[in-house]
Structures are given as C-alpha cells and as structure tokens.
N, C-alpha and C positions, 0 to 999 in steps of 0.2 A: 283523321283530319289533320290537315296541314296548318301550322300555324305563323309562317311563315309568309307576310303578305308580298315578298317579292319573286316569290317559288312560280316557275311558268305553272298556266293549268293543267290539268291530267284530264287523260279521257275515261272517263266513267263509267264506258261502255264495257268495258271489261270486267274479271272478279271481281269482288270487294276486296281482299286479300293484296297489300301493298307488295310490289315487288321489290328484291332490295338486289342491285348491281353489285358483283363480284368480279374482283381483279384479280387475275391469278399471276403468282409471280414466278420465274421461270428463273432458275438457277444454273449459269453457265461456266461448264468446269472449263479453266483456260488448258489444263492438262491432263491428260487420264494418265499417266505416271509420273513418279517423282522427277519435281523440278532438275536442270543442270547446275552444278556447283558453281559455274563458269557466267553468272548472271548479269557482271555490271562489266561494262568494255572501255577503255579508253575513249574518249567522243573522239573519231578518228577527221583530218582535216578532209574536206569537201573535194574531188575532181568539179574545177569549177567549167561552166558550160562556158561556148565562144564568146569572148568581149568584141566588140566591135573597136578598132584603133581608136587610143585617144592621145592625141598632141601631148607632150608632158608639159605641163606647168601651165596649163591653159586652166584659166580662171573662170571656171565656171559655179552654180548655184544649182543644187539640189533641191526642186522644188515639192515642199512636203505637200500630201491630202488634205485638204480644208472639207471635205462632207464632215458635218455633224451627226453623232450616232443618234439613231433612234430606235425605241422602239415597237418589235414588232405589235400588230396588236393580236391579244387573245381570244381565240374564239369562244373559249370557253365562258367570256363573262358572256357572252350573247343569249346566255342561256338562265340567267337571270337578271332578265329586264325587267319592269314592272309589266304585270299582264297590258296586255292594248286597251283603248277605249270602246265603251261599248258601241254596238252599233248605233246609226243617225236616228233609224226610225225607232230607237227603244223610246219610251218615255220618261221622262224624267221627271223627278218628283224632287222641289226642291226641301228639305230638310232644315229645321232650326240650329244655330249651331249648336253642338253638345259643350256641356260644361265642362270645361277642363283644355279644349279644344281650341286652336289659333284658326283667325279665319285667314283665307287666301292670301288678302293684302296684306295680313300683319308678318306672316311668314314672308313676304315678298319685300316687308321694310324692314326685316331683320336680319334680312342677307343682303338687302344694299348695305348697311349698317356694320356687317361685320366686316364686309370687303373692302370699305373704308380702312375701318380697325388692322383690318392685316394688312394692308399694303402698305400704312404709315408705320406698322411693328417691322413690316420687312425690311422699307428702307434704315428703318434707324437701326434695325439688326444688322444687314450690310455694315453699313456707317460703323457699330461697333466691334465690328469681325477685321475688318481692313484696319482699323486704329489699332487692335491686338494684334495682329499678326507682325505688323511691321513693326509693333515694339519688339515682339517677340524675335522676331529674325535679328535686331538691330542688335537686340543681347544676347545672344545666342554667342558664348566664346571661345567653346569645347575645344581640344587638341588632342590627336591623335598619331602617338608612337612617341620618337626620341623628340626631346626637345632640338636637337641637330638634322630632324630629319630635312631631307632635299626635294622629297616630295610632298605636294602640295597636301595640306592636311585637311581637317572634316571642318574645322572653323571657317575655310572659302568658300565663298558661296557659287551655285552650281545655277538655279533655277534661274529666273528673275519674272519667270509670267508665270508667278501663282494666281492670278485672276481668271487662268484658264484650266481647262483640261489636263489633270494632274500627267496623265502619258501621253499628252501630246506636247506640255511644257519639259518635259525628260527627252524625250525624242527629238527636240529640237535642239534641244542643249546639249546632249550628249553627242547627236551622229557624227558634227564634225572630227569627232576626237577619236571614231572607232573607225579603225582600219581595216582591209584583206592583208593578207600575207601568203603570196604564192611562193611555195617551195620549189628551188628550180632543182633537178637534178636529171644527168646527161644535159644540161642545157634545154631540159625543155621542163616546161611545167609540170610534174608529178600531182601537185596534189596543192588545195587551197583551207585554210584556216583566218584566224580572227585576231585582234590584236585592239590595246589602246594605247593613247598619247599618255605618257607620264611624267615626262617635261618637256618644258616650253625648246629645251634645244635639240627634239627629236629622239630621246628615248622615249622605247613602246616597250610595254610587256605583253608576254603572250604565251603558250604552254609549251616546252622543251620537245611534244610529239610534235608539233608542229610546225619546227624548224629543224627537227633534229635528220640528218641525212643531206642535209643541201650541199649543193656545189660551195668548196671554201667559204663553209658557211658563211655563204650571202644568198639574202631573197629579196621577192620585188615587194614591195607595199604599195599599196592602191589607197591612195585617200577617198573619202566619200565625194572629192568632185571630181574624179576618175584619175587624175594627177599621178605618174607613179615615181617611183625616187629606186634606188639599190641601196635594201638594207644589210649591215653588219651585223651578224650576231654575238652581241659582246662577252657573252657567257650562257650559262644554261645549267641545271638540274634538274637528272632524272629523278632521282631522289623526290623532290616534291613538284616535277611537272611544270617546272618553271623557266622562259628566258626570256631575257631581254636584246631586244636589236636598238639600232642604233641608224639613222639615216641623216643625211647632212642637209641640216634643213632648221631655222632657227624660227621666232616668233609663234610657234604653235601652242597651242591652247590643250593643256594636261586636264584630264579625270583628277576627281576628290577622290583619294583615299578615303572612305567612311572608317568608323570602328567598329568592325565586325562582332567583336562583343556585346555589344549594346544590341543586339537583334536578337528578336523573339519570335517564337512559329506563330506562324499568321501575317508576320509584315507582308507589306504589298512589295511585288519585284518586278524587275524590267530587264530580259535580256537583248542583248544589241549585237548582233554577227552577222557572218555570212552563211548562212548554214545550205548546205548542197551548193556552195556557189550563190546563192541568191544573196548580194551585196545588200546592205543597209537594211535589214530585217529587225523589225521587233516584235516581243511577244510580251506576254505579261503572265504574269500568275501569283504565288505565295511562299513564305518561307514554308515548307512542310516539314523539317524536322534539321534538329542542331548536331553534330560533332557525330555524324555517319562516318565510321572509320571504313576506307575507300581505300582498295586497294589494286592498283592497275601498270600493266606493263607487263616486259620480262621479266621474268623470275631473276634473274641477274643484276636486274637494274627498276625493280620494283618500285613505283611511287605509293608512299602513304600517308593517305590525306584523311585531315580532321575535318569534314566535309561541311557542308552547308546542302542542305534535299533541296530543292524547288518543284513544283510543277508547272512552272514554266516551261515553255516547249523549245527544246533544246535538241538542235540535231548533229550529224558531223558537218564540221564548216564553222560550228559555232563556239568550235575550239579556242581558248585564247581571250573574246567579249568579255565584256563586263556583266557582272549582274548589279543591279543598277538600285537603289530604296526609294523612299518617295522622295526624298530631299536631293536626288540626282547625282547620289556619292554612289562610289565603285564600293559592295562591301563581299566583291564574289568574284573571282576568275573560271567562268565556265571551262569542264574538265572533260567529265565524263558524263555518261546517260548507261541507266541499268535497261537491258536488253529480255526478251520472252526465249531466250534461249536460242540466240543467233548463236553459228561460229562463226562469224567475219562482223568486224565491226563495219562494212560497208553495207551491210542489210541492217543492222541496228535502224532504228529511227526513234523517234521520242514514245515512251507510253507513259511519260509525266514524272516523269524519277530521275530529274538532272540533279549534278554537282558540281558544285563550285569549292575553289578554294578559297580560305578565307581573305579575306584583304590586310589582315595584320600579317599574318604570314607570306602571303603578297609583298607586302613593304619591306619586313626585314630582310627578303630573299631577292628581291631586287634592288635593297640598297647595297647588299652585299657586293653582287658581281657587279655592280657599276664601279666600285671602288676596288674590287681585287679581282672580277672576270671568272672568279667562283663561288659556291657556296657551300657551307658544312649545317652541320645539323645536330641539333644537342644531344645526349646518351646519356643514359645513368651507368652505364658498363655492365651490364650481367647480360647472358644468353640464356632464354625460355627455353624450357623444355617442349615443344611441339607435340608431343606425343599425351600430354598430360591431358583428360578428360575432365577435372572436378573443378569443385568452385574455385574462380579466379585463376589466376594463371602461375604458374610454376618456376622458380629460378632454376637452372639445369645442376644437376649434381654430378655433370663429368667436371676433370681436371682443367682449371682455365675460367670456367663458366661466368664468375666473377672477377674481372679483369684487375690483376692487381694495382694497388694506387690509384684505379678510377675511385670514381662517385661513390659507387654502391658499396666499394671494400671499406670507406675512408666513415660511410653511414653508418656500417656495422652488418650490412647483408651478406647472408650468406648462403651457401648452395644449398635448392631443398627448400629453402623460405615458399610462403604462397603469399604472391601480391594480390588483394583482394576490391582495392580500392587507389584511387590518388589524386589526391586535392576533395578526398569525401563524397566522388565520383565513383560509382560500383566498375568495375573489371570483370569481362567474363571473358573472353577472347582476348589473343594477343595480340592483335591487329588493333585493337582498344587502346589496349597501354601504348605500344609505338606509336599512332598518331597524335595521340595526349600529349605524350612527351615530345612530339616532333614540333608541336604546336607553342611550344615554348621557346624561349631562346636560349642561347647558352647562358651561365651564370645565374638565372634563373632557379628557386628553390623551390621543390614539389615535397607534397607529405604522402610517402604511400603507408597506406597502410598494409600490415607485413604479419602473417600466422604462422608461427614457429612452436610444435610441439604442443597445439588445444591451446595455446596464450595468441591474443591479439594487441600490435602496437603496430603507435604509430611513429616510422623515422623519417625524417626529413633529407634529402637529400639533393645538393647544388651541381645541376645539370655540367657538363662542360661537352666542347666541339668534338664531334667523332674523330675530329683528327686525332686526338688526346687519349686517344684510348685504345688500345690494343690487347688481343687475349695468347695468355702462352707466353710460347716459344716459337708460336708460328708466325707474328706480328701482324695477323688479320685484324682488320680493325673492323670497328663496331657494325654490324649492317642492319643496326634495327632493333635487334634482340633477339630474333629468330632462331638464329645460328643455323641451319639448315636452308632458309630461306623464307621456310614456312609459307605461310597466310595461302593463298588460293590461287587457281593459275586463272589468267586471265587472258584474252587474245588480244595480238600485238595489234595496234592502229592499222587502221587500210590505209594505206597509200594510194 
C-alpha cells in the first residue's frame, strides 16, 4: 500500500509484488594505462579568427545580453501531480466535515492571509537588505599590499549594480578594462592572448608566454570596443609568467587588485578573455582548490606558481584575463589549464582545472618592472636534492648546496637537513617549497621546519632577492632550489 497521497496511480492489473526500479551505474576509465607525467600545459595564446577592419579610436559601445535566465522546467515533477479528478458521471457523496479537518474556504482564507503576510515581510525585508548592504559597502575600508602601492587597491569599489545579477553586474564592470593582445611576429599576427587595465595611464598586465617572442617587443591591444593602440612591453618574467605592456593612452579605467589571501575554496569566480580568439568571453565557476604548485614552461626558464584551481572554463586565449570574485576585484591572473594528456598545448582545451596566479604576487611583480623593467624573486639559498624519495624534501649534500652568506647558511641550515614543513604548511615535493617561497617577498621571514638526525625544529629564515645569492665558485645563482632544474617537463605554449 502506498501511502503517499500525491504518488500517480498504479495499474493493479498486474502482480501483487511491487516492483522496485534499478539504476545501474556505469564506470568510465578515462585511461587504461598510467596517466603522462606531462599533465598541466601553459594555457597557450589563441590563433585568433579574421577580425573584420575597425577604424582606431572609433568610439563605439559594446552592447551586453539583456535575456533573463530561466529555468528549464522538469519533467520529472510531472510525475507527481496530485491523481486527476474523478469522472463527471461518478457519484458523489457529500461527506460531513471530519474533525480535525479545515473546510475549503477556510483553507482558501488562510492563504489569502498569508500572502498578505509575505509580501508585507518581503518588502520590509527588501527595505532591510538595501539599508545593510549599503551600510556595509560604505564601511568596507580594507587595503591591500604596500601602503605606497600605485595600483588601485581592494578598498575601490568595482560594482555599483548590486540590485542586479551578481555576473552580469561584473561583466559589465569589468569588460571595459579587459583587453586582446596580439603578438605580432615576422609582422604578422602569430598568436592572440588576454590582458587587463592596471592603471588609469595604460599599463596592462598579462602573462610573459603571451608577449614573449614579439617583434621589438611591441604588440597590438584591442580594447573591448574594438579600438586598437601599439603596445610596449615594459618588462616581463618568466620566472612567474608575468608582464606588463604599456600603450599611450591616458583616462582609462584600472581592475581592483583583490587580496588573494582572503579566498577560500568555494568562492564564486568570473573569468573574462579571449579564449580561441573569441573576444570578450565570460565564464563563471569556483575556487576548487588553494596554493596548487604549478609548474610550466622550459625547463630553462620554468614558471612556478603558487596556484589558485578554478573550474572555470578557461581555454588558450584566455591567457593573461583576470579572474574576477563576487565584489568584481582581479584576485587571479589566468595561466594555465591541466590537460588529458595532450602533447601540444593547442589541443589542450578546458576539463575544468584552470590556474591562476595570485593577485598579490601579481602586484608586487608588476610593480616591480614598472619601476625598474625587471623582476627577482625571493630564495632561501639551498639546492634540493631531486633525487630524494622520503618525507619532505632534502637540502643537497654536494659541495655549494647551501649558498654561502645567503639566508639558509646565516639560519643555521645545513646540507642533508629535510625540510618537512614552512610556515606549519606540510612539504612533500619540491615544487611545494619553491612556489611557497616564491609566494612571498623578499625580506620576508618564513619558519621551516627542519629534521636533522631523528630531532625536529623549527628555524626561521629572512628570504632575500635571487640576485643575492649565488652557489660556489661557479657564481650560478639561485634557480628555485632545484639545482638540476628538476620539477616536470612540460610543453612549451603553441604559438
């Protein structure tokens, strides 16, 4: 017996024996042998498709979608409606009411009654949401990075129509400010990538693959209202995948720097590029995971990034964009996208595993080259032993390893140590500790924790600039900690 009064009826014609529906679940291997080592690719810049001529400096207006979402509907409620009524010609027997039981109309003035009730709680709830909010925004005074910073900080305000549609008020806000960047080389187009405004007199930042190879390193920039200018590139590292260009062109409207700190997996995100070419593109998705050490490029000139995962959908093209939070701050520079085992980053496409770098290291890296045209990178001075298998990672025990008069000799580290931790953070790879550490600045003091002979301590140690450090006799300086190069090969950007 069914107990259930809103369950359709069943046909009785059959057993007595209830039948009970079985879904079988179907398990699919994406591989039938071991995955490639080779899994996460530089998000490479887009081959963008033909633009149709546009006038430069012709003033036009990018007109956003006004369809409101809806949605679909399920067919699946259709399947518990209340049964129908019965037929016309059935009889009807009118019945006393039962005790305990509302009659028709009283149910029918208790839901006039309540609809009253709610619609006067909604609007004063309204009324009290808007009275919060805009207190809330008005005191909102947070600052993020140096207090001399030159880029606009997370206390500016970004949105202004929060009464609408949280990504379509970021979308609006944000497009003008995110740009294309074709890299021109032999004079023709090679390859297309992403960029945003970072101040108001025409610096953009954008990712070091993405400009890197241009003709006298200059490329074109395409505004969102098709506008284009010849940008400079004022500087650039590989190192952390970063540069900035520069184009002669004043009153423009800079991206918030957010504090990428302050984020937690699960925030909502918004990324904004060109990805394959397709100019002014957004996606949306989540933080999916914090401080993914990300490591991509030549082996020569390896980037490594203290990541930010999204599953956002993030393709090539979308190189350079911002990743975007709900309050419309940049707290991500799209990098890279991990791959099903492509060897060309131009088959890559999104399976939901983008990276970003973060936007504090964003900001000290491009306030760097705007002011000297280059950037360094902080080191504690030792070289890992790569070869090392057990917990945590290994200071190397050849001659050199610990660079005299750096960081680590002056801490007390010495060759043979096992760094197992830093800042209380577990280490198990040494692509871990280099992005850690890259993640900081110079001057900066970390605590690793250090096992020396079955004892465990902790020393603290005051980061300085790779320039500062050198191993030997051979005066190679610092490239990470690696010493061999280490970490994983990865394949270069498609052009």
């Amino acid at each position: 017996m069914n107990d259930n009064p809103f369950a359709p009826p069943r046909d009785h014609s059959g057993p007595d024996t209830e039948s009970t529906a079985t879904t079988e679940t179907a398990t699919v291997r994406v591989h039938d042998e071991a995955p490639p080592t080779n899994d996460t690719v530089e998000l490479p810049p887009a081959i963008s498709p033909q633009r149709g001529e546009t006038e430069a400096g012709t003033d036009t207006t990018a007109v956003m979608p006004t369809q409101a979402f809806s949605q679909p509907e399920d067919p699946a409620t259709q399947a518990y409606l209340p049964p129908a009524e019965p037929p016309a010609d059935t009889p009807s027997t009118a019945a006393a009411p039962q005790p305990g039981r509302l009659r028709r109309s009283t149910v029918a003035a208790v839901a006039a009654g309540a609809l009253v009730l709610g619609l006067g709680g909604g609007l004063a709830g309204a009324w009290a949401y808007d009275s919060f909010s805009t207190d809330s925004s008005s005191a909102a005074s947070s600052s993020t990075g140096s207090g001399t910073s030159t880029l606009p900080t997370s206390s500016s305000s970004t949105i202004a129509r929060t009464d609408e549609n949280t990504v379509a008020a970021i979308a609006s806000a944000v497009m003008p400010s995110v740009v294309s960047i074709e890299n021109i080389q032999g004079g023709q187009e090679a390859a297309e990538g992403s960029g945003f405004i970072i101040r108001e007199d025409g610096y953009i930042l954008t990712n070091n693959h993405v400009v890197d190879g241009s003709d006298n390193d200059t490329v074109t920039v395409v505004m969102s209202d098709g506008s284009e200018y010849d940008g400079q590139v004022v500087g650039a590292t590989a190192d952390y995948d970063l540069a900035v260009v520069k184009i002669d062109k004043d009153g423009l409207t800079p991206l918030v720097l957010g504090d990428s700190d302050e984020l937690v997996v699960g925030d909502d995100v918004v990324a904004v590029g060109s990805p394959l070419g397709l100019e002014s593109t957004v996606t949306t998705g989540i933080v999916s995971a914090l401080h993914r050490p990300v490591t991509a490029g030549e082996t020569g000139s390896t980037a490594f990034i203290d990541a930010i995962q999204t599953d956002a959908a993030i393709n090539p093209g979308n190189s350079g964009g911002p990743l975007i939070n709900s309050q419309g701050q940049v707290i991500g520079i799209n990098s890279a996208i991990a791959s099903l085992g492509s060897s060309s980053g131009s088959q890559a496409g999104s399976v939901g595993l983008g990276f970003a770098i973060t936007s504090n290291q964003a900001r000290r890296t491009a306030e760097e080259i705007i002011a000297t045209g280059e950037a360094t990178y902080p080191v504690v001075g030792v070289m890992l032993d790569s070869s090392y298998t057990g917990e945590g990672v290994k200071v190397a025990e050849t001659d050199g390893a610990v660079a005299e008069g750096g960081p680590a000799a002056e801490a007390g580290i010495e060759p043979g140590d096992i760094i197992t931790a830093i800042d209380g953070r577990p280490i198990t790879r040494s692509e871990e500790l280099i992005v850690a550490i890259r993640a900081k600045a110079s001057d900066d003091t970390v605590v690793l924790t250090v096992e020396r002979g079955g004892d465990s301590q902790d020393i603290s140690v005051t980061l300085v600039p790779n320039t500062d450090v050198s191993y030997g006799d051979s005066g190679e300086q610092d490239q990470g900690g690696l010493g061999d190069g280490g970490g994983l090969p990865f394949p270069d950007p498609s052009e």
